[in-house]
PDB file of the backbone (N, CA, C, O) and the ligand in Angstrom, with CONECT records:
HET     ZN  A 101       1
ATOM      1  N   UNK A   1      35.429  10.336 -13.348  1.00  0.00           N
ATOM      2  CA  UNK A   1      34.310   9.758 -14.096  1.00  0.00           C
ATOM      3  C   UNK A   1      33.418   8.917 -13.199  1.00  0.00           C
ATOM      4  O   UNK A   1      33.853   8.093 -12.394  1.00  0.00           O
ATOM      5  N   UNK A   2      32.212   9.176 -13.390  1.00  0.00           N
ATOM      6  CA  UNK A   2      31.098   8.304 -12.418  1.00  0.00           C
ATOM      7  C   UNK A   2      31.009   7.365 -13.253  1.00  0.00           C
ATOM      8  O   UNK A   2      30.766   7.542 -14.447  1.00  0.00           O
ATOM      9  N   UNK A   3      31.299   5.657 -12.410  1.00  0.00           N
ATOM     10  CA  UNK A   3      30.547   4.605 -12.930  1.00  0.00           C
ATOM     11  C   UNK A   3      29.093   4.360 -13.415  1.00  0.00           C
ATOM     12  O   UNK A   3      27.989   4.406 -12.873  1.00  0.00           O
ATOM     13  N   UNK A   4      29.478   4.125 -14.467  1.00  0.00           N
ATOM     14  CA  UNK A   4      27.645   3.881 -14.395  1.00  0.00           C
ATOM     15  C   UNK A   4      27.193   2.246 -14.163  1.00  0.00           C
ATOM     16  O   UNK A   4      27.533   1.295 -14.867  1.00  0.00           O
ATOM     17  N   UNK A   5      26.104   2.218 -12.655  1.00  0.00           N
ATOM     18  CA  UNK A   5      25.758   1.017 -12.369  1.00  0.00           C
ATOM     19  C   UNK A   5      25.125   0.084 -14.277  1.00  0.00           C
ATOM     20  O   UNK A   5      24.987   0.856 -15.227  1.00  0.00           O
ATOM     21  N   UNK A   6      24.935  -0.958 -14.435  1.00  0.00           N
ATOM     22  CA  UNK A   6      24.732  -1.800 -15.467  1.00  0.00           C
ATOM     23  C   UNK A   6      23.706  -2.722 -14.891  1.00  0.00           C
ATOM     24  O   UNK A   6      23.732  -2.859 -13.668  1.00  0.00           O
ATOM     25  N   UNK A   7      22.791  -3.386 -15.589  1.00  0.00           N
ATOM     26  CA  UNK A   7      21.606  -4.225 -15.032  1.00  0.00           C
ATOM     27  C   UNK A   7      21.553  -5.385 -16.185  1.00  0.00           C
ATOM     28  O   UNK A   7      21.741  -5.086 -17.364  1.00  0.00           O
ATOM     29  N   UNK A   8      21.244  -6.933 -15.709  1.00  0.00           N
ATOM     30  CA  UNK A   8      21.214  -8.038 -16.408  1.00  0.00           C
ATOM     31  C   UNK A   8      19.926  -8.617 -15.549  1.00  0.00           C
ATOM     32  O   UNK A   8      19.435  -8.547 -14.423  1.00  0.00           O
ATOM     33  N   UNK A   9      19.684  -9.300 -16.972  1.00  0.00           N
ATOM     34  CA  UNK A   9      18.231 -10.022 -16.463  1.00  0.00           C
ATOM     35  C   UNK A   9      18.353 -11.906 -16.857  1.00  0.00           C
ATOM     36  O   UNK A   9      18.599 -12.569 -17.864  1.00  0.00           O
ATOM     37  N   UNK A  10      17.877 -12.318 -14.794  1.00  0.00           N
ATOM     38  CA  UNK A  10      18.482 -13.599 -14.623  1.00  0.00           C
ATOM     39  C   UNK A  10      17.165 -14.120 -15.501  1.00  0.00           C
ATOM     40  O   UNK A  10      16.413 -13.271 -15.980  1.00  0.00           O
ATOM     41  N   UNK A  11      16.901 -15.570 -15.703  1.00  0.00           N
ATOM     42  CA  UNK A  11      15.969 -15.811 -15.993  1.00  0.00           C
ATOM     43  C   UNK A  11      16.049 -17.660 -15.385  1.00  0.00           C
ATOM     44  O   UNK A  11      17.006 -18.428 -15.482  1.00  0.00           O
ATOM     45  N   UNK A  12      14.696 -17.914 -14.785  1.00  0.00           N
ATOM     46  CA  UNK A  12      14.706 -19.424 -14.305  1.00  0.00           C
ATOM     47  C   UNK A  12      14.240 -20.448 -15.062  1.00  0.00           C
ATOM     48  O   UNK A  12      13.037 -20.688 -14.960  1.00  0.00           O
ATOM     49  N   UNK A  13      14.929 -21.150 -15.837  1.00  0.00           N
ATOM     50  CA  UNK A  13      14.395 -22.086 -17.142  1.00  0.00           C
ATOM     51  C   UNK A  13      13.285 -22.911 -16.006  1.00  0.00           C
ATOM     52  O   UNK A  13      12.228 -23.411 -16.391  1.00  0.00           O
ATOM     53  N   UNK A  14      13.691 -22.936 -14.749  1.00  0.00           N
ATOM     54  CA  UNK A  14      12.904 -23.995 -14.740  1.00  0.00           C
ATOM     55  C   UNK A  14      11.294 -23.843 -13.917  1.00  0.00           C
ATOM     56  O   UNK A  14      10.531 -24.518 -13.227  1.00  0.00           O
ATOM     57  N   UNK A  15      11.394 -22.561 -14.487  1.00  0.00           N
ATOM     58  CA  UNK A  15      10.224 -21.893 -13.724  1.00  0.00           C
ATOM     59  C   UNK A  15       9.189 -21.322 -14.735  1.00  0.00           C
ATOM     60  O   UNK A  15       8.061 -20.859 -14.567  1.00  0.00           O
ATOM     61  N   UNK A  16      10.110 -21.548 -16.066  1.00  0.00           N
ATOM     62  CA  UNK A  16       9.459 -20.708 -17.281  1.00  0.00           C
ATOM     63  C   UNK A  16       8.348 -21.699 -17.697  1.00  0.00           C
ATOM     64  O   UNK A  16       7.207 -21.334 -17.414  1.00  0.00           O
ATOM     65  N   UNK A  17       8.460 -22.681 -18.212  1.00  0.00           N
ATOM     66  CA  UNK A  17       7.335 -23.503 -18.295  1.00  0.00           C
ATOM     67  C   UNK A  17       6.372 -24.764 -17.140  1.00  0.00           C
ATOM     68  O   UNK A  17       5.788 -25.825 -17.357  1.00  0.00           O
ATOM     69  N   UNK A  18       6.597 -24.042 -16.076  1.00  0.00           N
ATOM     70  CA  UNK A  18       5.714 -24.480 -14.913  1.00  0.00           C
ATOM     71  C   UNK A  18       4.930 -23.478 -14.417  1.00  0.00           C
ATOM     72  O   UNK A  18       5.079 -22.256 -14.402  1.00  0.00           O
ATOM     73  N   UNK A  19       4.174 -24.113 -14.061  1.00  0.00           N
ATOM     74  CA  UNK A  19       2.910 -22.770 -12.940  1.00  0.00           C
ATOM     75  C   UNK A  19       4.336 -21.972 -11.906  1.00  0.00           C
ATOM     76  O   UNK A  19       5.245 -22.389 -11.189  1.00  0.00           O
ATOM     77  N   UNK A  20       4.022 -21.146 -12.196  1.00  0.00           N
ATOM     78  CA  UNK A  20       4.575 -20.021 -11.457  1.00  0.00           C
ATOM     79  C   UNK A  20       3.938 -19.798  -9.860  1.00  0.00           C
ATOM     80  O   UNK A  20       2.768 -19.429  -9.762  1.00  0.00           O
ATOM     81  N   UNK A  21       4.480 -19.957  -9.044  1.00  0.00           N
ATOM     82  CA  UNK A  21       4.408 -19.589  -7.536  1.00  0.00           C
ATOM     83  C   UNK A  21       3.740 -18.150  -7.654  1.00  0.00           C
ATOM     84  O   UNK A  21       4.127 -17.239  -8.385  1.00  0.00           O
ATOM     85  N   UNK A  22       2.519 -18.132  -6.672  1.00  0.00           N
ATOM     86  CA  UNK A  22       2.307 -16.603  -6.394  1.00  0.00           C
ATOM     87  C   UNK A  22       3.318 -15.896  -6.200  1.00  0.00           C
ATOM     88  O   UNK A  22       3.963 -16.414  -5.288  1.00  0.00           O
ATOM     89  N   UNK A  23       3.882 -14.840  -6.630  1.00  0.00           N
ATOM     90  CA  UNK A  23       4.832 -13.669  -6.337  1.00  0.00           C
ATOM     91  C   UNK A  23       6.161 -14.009  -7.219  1.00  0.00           C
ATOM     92  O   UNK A  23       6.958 -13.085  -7.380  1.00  0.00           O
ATOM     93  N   UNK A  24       6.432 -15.211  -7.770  1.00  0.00           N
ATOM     94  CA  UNK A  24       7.233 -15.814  -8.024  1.00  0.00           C
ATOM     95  C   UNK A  24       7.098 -15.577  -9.343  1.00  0.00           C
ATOM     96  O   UNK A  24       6.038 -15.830  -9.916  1.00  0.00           O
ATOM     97  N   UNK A  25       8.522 -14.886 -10.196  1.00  0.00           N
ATOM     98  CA  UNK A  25       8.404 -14.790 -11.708  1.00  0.00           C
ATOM     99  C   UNK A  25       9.730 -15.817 -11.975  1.00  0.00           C
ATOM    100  O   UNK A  25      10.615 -16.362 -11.316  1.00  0.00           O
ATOM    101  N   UNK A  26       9.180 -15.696 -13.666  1.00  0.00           N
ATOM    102  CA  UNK A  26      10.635 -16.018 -14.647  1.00  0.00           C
ATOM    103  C   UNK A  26      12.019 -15.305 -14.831  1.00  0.00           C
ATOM    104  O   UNK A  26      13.189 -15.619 -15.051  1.00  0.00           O
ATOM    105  N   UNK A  27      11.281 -14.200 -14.629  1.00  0.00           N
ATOM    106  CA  UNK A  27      12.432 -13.072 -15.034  1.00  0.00           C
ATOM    107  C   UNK A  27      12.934 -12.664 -13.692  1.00  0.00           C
ATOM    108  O   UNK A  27      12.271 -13.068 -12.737  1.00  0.00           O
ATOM    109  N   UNK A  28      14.138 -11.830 -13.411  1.00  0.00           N
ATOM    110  CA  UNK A  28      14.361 -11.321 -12.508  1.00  0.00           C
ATOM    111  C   UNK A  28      15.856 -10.083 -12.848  1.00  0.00           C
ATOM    112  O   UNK A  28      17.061 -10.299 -12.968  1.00  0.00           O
ATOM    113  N   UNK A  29      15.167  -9.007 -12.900  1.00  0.00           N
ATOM    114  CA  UNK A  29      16.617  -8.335 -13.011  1.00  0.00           C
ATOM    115  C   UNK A  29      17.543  -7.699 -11.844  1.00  0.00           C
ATOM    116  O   UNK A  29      17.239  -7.177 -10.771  1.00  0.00           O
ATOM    117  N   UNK A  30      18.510  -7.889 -12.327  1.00  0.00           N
ATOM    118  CA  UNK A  30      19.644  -7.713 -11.035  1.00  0.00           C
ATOM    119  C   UNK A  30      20.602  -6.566 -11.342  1.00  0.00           C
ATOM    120  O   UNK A  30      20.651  -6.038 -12.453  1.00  0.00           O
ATOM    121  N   UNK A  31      21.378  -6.195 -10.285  1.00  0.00           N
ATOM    122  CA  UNK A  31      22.323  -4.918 -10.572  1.00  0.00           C
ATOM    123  C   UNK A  31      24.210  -6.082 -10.798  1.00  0.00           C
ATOM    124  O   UNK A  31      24.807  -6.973 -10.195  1.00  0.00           O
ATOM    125  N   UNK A  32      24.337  -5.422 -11.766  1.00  0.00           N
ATOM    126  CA  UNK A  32      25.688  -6.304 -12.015  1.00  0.00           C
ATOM    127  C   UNK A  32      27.040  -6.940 -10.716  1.00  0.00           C
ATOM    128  O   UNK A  32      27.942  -7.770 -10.606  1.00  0.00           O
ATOM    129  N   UNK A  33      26.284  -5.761  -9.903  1.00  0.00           N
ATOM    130  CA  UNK A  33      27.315  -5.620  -8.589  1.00  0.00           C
ATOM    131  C   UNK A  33      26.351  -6.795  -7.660  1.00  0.00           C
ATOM    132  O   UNK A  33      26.649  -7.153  -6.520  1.00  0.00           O
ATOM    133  N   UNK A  34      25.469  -7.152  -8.231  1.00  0.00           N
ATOM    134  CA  UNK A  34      24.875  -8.633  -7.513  1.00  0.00           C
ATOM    135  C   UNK A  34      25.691  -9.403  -6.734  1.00  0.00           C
ATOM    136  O   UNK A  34      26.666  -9.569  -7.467  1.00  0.00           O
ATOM    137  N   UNK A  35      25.934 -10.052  -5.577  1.00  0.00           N
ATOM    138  CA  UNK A  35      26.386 -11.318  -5.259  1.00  0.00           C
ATOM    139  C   UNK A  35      25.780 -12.354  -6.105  1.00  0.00           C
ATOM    140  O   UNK A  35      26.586 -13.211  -6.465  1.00  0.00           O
ATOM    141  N   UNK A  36      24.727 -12.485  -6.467  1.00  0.00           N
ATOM    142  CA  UNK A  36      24.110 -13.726  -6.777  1.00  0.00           C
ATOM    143  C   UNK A  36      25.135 -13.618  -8.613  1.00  0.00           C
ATOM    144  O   UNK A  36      25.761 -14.590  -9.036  1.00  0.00           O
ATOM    145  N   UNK A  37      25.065 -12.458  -9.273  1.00  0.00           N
ATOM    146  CA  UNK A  37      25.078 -12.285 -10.689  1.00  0.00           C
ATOM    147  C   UNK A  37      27.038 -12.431 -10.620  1.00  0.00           C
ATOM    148  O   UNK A  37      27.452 -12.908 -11.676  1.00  0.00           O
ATOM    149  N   UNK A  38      28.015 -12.154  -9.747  1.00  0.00           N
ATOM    150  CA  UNK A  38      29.432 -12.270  -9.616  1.00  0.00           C
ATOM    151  C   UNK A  38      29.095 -13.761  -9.221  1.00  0.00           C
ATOM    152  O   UNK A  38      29.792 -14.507  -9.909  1.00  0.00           O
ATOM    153  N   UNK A  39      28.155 -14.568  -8.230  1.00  0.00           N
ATOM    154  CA  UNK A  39      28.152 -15.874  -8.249  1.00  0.00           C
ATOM    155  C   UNK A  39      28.045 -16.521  -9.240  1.00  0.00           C
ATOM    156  O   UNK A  39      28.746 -17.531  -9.182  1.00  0.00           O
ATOM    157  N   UNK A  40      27.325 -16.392 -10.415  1.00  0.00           N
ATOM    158  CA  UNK A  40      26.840 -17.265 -11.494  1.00  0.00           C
ATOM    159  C   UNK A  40      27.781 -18.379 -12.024  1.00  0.00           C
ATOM    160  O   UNK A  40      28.999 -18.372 -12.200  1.00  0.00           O
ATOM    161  N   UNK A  41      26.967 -19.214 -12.200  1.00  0.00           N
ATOM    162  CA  UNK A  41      28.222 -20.336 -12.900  1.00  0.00           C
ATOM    163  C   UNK A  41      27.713 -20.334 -13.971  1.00  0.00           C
ATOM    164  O   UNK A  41      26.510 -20.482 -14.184  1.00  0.00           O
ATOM    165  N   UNK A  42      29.114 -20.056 -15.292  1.00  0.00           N
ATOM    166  CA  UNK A  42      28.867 -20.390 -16.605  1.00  0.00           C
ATOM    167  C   UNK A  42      28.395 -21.544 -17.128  1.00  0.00           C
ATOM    168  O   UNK A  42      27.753 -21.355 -18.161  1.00  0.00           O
ATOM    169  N   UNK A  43      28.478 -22.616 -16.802  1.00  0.00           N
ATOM    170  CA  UNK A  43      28.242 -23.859 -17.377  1.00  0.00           C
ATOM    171  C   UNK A  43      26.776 -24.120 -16.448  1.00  0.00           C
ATOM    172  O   UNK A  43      26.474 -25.219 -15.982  1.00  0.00           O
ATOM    173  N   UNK A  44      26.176 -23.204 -16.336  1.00  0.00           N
ATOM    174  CA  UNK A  44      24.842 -23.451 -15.295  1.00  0.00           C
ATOM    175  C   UNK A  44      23.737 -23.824 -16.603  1.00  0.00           C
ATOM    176  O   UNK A  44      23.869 -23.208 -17.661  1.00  0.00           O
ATOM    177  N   UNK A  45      22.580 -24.935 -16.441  1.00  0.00           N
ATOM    178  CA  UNK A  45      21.911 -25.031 -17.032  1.00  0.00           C
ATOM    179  C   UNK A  45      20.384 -24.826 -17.202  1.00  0.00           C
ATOM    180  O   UNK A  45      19.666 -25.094 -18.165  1.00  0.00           O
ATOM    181  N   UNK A  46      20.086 -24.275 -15.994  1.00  0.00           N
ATOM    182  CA  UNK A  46      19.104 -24.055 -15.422  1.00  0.00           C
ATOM    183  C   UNK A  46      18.759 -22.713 -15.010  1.00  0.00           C
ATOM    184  O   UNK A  46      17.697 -22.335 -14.515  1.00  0.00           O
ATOM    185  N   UNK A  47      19.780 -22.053 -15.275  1.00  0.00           N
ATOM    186  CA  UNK A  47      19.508 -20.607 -15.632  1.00  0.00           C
ATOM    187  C   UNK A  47      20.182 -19.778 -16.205  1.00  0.00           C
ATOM    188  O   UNK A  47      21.325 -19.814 -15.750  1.00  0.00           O
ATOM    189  N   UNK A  48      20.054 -18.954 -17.069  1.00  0.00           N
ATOM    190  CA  UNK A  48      20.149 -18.131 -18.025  1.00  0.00           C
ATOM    191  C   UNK A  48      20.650 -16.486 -17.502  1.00  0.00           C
ATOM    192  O   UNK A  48      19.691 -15.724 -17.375  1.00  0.00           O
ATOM    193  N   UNK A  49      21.568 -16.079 -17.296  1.00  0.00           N
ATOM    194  CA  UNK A  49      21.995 -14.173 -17.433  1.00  0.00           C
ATOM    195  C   UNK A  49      22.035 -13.479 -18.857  1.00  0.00           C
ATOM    196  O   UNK A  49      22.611 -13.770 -19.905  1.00  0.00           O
ATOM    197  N   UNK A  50      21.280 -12.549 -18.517  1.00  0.00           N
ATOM    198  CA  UNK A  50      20.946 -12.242 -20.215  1.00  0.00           C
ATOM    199  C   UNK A  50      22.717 -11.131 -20.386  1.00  0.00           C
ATOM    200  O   UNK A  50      23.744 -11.627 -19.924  1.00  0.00           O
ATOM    201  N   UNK A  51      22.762  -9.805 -21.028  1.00  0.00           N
ATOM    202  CA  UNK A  51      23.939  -9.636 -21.770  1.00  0.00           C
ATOM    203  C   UNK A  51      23.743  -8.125 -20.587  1.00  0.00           C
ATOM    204  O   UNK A  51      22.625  -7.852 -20.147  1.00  0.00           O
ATOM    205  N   UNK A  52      24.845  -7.380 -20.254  1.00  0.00           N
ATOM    206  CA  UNK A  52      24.366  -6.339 -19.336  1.00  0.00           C
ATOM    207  C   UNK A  52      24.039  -5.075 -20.180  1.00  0.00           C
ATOM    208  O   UNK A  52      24.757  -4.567 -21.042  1.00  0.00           O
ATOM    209  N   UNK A  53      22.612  -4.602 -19.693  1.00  0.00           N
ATOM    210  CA  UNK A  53      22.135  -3.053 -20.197  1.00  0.00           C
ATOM    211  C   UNK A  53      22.664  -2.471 -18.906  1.00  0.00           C
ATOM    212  O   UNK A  53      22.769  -2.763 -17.715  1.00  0.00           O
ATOM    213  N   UNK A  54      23.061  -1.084 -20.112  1.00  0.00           N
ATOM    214  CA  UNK A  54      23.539   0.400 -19.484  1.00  0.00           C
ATOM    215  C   UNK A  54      22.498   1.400 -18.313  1.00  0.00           C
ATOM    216  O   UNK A  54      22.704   2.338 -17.542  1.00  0.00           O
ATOM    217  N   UNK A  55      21.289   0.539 -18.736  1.00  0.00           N
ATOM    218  CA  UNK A  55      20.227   1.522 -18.045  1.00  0.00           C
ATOM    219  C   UNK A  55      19.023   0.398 -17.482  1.00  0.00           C
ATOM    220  O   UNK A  55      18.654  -0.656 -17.999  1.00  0.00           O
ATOM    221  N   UNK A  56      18.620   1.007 -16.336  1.00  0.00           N
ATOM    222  CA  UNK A  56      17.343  -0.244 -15.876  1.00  0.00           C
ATOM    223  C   UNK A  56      16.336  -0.150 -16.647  1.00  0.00           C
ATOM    224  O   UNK A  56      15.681  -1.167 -16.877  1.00  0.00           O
ATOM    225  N   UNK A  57      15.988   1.049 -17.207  1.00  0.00           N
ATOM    226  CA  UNK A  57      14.954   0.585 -18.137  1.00  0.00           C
ATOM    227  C   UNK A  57      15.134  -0.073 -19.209  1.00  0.00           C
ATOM    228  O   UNK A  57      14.165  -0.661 -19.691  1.00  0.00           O
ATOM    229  N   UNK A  58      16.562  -0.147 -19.919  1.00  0.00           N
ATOM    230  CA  UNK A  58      16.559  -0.952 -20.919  1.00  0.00           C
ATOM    231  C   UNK A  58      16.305  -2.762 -20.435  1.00  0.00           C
ATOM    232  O   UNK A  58      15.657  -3.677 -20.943  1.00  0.00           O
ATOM    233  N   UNK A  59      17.025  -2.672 -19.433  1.00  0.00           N
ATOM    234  CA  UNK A  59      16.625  -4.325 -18.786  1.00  0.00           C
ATOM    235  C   UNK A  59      15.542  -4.656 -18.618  1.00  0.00           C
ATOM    236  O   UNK A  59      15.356  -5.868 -18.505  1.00  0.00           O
ATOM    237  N   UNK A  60      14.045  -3.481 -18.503  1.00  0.00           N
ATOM    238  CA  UNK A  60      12.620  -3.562 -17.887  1.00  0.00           C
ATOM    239  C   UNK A  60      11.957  -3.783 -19.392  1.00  0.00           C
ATOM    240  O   UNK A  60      10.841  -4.287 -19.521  1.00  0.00           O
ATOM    241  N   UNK A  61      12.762  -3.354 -20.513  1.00  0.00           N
ATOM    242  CA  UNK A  61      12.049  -3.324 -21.818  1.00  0.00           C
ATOM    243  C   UNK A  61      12.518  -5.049 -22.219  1.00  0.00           C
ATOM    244  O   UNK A  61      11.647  -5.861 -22.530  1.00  0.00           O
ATOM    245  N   UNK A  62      13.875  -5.399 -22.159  1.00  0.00           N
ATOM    246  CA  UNK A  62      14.521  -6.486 -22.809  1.00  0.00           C
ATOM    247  C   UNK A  62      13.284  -7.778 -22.003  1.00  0.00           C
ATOM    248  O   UNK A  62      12.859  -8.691 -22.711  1.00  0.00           O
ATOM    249  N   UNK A  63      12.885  -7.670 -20.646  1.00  0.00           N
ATOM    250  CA  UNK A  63      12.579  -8.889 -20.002  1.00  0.00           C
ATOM    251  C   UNK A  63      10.527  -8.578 -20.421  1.00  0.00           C
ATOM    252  O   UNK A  63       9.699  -9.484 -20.517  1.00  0.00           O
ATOM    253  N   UNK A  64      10.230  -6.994 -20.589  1.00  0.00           N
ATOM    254  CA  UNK A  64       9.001  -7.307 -21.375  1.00  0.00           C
ATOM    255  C   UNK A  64       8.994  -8.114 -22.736  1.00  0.00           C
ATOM    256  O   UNK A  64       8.436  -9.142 -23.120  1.00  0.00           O
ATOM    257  N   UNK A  65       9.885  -7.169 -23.311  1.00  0.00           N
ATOM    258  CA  UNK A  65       9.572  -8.369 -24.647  1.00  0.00           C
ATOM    259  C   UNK A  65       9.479  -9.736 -24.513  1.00  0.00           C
ATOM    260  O   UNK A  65       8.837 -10.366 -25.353  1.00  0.00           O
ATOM    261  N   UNK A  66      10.133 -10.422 -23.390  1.00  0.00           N
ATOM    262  CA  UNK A  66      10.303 -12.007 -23.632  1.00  0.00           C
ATOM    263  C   UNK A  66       8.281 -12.063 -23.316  1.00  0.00           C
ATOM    264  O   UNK A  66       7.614 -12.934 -23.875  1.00  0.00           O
ATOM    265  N   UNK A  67       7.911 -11.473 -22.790  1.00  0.00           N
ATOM    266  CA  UNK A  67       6.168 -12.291 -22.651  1.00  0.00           C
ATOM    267  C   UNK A  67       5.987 -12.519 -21.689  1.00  0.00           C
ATOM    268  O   UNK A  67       4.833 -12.468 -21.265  1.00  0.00           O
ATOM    269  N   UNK A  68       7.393 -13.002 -20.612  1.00  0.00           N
ATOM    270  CA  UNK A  68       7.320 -13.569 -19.546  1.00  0.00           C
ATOM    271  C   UNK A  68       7.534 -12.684 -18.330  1.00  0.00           C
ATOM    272  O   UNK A  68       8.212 -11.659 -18.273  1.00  0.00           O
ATOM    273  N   UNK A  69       6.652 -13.416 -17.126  1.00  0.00           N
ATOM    274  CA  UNK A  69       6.431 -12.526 -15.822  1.00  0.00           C
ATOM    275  C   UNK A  69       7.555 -12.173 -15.444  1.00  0.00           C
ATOM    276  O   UNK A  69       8.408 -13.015 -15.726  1.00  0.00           O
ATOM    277  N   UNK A  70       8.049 -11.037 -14.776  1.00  0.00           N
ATOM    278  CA  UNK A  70       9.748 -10.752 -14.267  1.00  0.00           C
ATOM    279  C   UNK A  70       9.277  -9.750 -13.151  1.00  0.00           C
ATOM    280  O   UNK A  70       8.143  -9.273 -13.092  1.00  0.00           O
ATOM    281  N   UNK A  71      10.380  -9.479 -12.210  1.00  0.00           N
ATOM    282  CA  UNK A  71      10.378  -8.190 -11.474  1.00  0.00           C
ATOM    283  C   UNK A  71      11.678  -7.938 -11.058  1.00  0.00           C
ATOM    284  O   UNK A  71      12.589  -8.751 -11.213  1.00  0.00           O
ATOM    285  N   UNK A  72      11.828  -6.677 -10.453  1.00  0.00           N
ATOM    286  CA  UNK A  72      13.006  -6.233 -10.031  1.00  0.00           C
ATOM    287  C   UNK A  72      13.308  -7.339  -8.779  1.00  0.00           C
ATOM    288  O   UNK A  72      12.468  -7.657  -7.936  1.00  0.00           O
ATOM    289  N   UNK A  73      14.621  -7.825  -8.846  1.00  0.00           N
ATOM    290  CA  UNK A  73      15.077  -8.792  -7.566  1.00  0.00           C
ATOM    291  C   UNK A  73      15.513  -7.997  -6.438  1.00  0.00           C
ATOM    292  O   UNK A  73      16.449  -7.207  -6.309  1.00  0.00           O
ATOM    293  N   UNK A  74      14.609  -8.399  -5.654  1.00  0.00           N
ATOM    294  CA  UNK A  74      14.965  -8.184  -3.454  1.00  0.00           C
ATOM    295  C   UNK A  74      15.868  -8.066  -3.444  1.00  0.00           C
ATOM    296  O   UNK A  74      16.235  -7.120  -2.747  1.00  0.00           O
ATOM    297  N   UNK A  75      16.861  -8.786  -4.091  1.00  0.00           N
ATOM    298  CA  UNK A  75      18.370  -8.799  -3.116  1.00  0.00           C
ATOM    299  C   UNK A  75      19.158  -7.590  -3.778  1.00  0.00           C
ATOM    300  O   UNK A  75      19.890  -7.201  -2.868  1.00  0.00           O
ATOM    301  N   UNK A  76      19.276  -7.180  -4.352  1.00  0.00           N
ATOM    302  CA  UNK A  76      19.537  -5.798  -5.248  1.00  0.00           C
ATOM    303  C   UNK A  76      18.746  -4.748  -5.616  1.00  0.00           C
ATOM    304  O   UNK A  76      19.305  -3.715  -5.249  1.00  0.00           O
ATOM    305  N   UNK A  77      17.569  -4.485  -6.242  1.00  0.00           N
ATOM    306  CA  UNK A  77      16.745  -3.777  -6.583  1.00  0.00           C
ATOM    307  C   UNK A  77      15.695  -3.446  -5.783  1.00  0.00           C
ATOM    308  O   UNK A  77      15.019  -2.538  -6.266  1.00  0.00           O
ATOM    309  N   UNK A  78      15.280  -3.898  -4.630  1.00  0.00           N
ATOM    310  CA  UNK A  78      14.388  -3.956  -3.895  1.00  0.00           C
ATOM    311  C   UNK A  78      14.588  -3.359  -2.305  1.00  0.00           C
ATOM    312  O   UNK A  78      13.772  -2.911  -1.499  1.00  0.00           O
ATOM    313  N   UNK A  79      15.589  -3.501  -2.262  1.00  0.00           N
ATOM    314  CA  UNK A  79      16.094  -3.177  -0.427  1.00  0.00           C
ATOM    315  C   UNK A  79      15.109  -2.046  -0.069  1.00  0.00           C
ATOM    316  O   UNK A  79      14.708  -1.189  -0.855  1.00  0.00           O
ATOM    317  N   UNK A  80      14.833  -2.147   1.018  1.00  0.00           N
ATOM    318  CA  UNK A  80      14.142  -1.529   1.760  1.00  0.00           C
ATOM    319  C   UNK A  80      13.747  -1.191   3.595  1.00  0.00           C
ATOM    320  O   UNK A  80      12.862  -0.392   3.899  1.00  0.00           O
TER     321      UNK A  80
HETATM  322 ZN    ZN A 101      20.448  -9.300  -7.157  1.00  0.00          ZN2+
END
């Protein structure tokens, strides 16, 4: 059976209601196999992991609806 990779979307409370940095969003989705997303601390208050989707587009739909700016994250989604 092939794994299927899973995608969660981080989000920066403390970025959500401040001017946003050029290039710099709220949202950010990650691949579950993240270092940063196996780093997370539960009791973190300052940022938010949303619940994991089966598919990246479902993560690209979940972080449109919020309103707020997002993109795929460099450190996972981006390599190049
Ligand atoms: Zn990542």
């Amino acid at each position: 059976m092939i794994q299927e990779m899973a995608y969660v979307v981080f989000e920066d409370l403390m970025t959500t209601n401040l001017i946003v940095h050029p290039g710099d969003v709220s949202l950010k989705i990650h691949r579950e196999d993240c270092g940063r997303y196996k780093a997370r601390k539960p009791d973190a208050t300052t940022v938010k992991w949303s619940d994991l989707f089966g598919t990246l587009a479902e993560a690209e739909e979940f972080a449109r609806a919020t309103g707020k700016t997002w993109a795929k994250a460099k450190c996972c989604l981006r390599r190049s």
